[in-house]
FIDREN-952533 format. One record per residue (C-alpha): x, y, z; residue in one letter. Coordinates in steps of 0.25 Angstrom, whole numbers. Layout:
N
<rec X="X" Y="Y" Z="Z" resn="a"/>
...
***
This chain:
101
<rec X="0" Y="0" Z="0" resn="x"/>
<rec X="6" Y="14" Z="-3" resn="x"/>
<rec X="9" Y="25" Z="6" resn="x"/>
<rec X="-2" Y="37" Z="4" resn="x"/>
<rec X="9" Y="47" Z="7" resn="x"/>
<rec X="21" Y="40" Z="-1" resn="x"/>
<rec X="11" Y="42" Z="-11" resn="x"/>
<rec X="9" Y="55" Z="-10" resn="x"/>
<rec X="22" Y="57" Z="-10" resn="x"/>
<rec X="26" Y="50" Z="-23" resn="x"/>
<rec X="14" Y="57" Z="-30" resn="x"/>
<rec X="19" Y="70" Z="-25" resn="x"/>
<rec X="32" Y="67" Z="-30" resn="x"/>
<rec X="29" Y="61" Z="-44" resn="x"/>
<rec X="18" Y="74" Z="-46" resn="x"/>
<rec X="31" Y="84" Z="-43" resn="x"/>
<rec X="41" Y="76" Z="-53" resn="x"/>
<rec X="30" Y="78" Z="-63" resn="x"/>
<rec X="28" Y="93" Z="-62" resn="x"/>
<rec X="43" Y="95" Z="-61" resn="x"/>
<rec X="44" Y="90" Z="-75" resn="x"/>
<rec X="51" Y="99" Z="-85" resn="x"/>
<rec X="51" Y="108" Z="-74" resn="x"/>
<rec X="65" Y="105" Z="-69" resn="x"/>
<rec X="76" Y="116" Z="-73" resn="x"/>
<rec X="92" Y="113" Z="-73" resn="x"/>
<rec X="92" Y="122" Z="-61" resn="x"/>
<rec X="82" Y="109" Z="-51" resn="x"/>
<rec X="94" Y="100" Z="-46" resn="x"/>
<rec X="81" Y="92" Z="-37" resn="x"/>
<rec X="67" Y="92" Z="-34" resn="x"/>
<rec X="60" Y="85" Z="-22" resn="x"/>
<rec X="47" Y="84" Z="-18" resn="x"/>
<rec X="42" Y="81" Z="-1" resn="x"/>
<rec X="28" Y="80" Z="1" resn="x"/>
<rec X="26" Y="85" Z="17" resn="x"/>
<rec X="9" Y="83" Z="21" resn="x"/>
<rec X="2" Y="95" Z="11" resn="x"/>
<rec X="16" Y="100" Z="4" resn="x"/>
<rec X="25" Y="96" Z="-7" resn="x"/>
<rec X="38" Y="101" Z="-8" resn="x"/>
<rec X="44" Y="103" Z="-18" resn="x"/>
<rec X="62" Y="104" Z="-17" resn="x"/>
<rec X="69" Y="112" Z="-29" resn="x"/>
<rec X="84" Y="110" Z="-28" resn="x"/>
<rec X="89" Y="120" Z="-38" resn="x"/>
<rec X="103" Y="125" Z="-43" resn="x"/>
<rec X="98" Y="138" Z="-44" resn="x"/>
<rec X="85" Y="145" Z="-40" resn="x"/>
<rec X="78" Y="152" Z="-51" resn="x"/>
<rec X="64" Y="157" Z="-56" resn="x"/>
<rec X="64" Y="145" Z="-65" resn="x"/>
<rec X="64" Y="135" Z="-54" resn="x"/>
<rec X="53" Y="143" Z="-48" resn="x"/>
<rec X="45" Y="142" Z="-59" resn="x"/>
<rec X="47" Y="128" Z="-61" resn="x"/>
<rec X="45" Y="124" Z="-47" resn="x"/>
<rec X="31" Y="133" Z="-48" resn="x"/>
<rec X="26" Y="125" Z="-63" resn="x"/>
<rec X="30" Y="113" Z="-53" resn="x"/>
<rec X="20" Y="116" Z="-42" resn="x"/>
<rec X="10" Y="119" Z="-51" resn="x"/>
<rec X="11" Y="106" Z="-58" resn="x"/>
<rec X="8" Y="100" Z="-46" resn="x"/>
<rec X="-1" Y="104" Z="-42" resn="x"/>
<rec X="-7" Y="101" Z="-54" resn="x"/>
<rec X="-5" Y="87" Z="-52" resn="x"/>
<rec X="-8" Y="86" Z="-38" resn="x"/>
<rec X="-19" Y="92" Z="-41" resn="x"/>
<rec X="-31" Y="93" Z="-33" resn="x"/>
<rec X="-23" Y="88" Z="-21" resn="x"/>
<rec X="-11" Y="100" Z="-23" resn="x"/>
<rec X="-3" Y="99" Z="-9" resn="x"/>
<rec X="6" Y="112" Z="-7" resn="x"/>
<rec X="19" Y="111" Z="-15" resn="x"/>
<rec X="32" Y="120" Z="-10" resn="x"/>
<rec X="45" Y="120" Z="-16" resn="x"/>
<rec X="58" Y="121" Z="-11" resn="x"/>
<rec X="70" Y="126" Z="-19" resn="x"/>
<rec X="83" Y="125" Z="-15" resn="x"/>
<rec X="96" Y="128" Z="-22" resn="x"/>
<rec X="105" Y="118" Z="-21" resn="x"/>
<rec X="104" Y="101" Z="-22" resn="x"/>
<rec X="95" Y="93" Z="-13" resn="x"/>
<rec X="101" Y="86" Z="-3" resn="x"/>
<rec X="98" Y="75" Z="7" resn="x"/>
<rec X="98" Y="83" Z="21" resn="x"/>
<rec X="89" Y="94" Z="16" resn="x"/>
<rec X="78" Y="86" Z="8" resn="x"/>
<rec X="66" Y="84" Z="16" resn="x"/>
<rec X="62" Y="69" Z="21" resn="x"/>
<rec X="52" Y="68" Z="11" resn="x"/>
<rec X="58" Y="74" Z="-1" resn="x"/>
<rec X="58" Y="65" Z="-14" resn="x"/>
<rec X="69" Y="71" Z="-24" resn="x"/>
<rec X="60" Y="70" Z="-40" resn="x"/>
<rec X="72" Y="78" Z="-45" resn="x"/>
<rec X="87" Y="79" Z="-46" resn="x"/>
<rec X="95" Y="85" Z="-58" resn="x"/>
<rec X="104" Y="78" Z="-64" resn="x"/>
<rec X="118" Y="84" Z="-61" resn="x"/>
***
């Protein structure tokens, strides 16, 4: 029998990777996404923060919350400038992307 909430998750987390698509510019080194009760987060790595990653993150959002909906939980993003790593991701945090180096 599935989990209801690892579920969820996987459903979250599939529905970002779509929305994502054709969105990622060469400036993303990694996305992730947590889901924590009535939020998803949504975690920009970036080599440099511009308007375009903005934008991009924004057409993101929108997406899916156009998949989710009706059921469109909130959805936050993070950016931070730099490369994930493993003492600073959250317990939750599924990595759907990582650039290629």
């Amino acid at each position: 029998m599935a989990d209801p909430e690892l579920e969820c998750v996987n459903d979250i987390a599939l529905t970002a990777v779509q929305a994502l698509l054709g969105l990622i510019s060469s400036d993303v080194v990694a996305v992730a996404v947590s889901v924590e009760e009535e939020r998803v987060l949504l975690s920009f790595w970036v080599r440099r923060h511009t308007a375009e990653i903005d934008e991009d993150i924004a057409d993101a959002i929108a997406d899916m919350e156009a998949f989710l909906h009706p059921e469109i939980p909130a959805i936050e993003p993070r950016v931070t400038v730099g490369v994930p790593e493993a003492a600073t991701m959250q317990p939750h945090e599924r990595l759907v992307y990582w650039a290629k180096s």
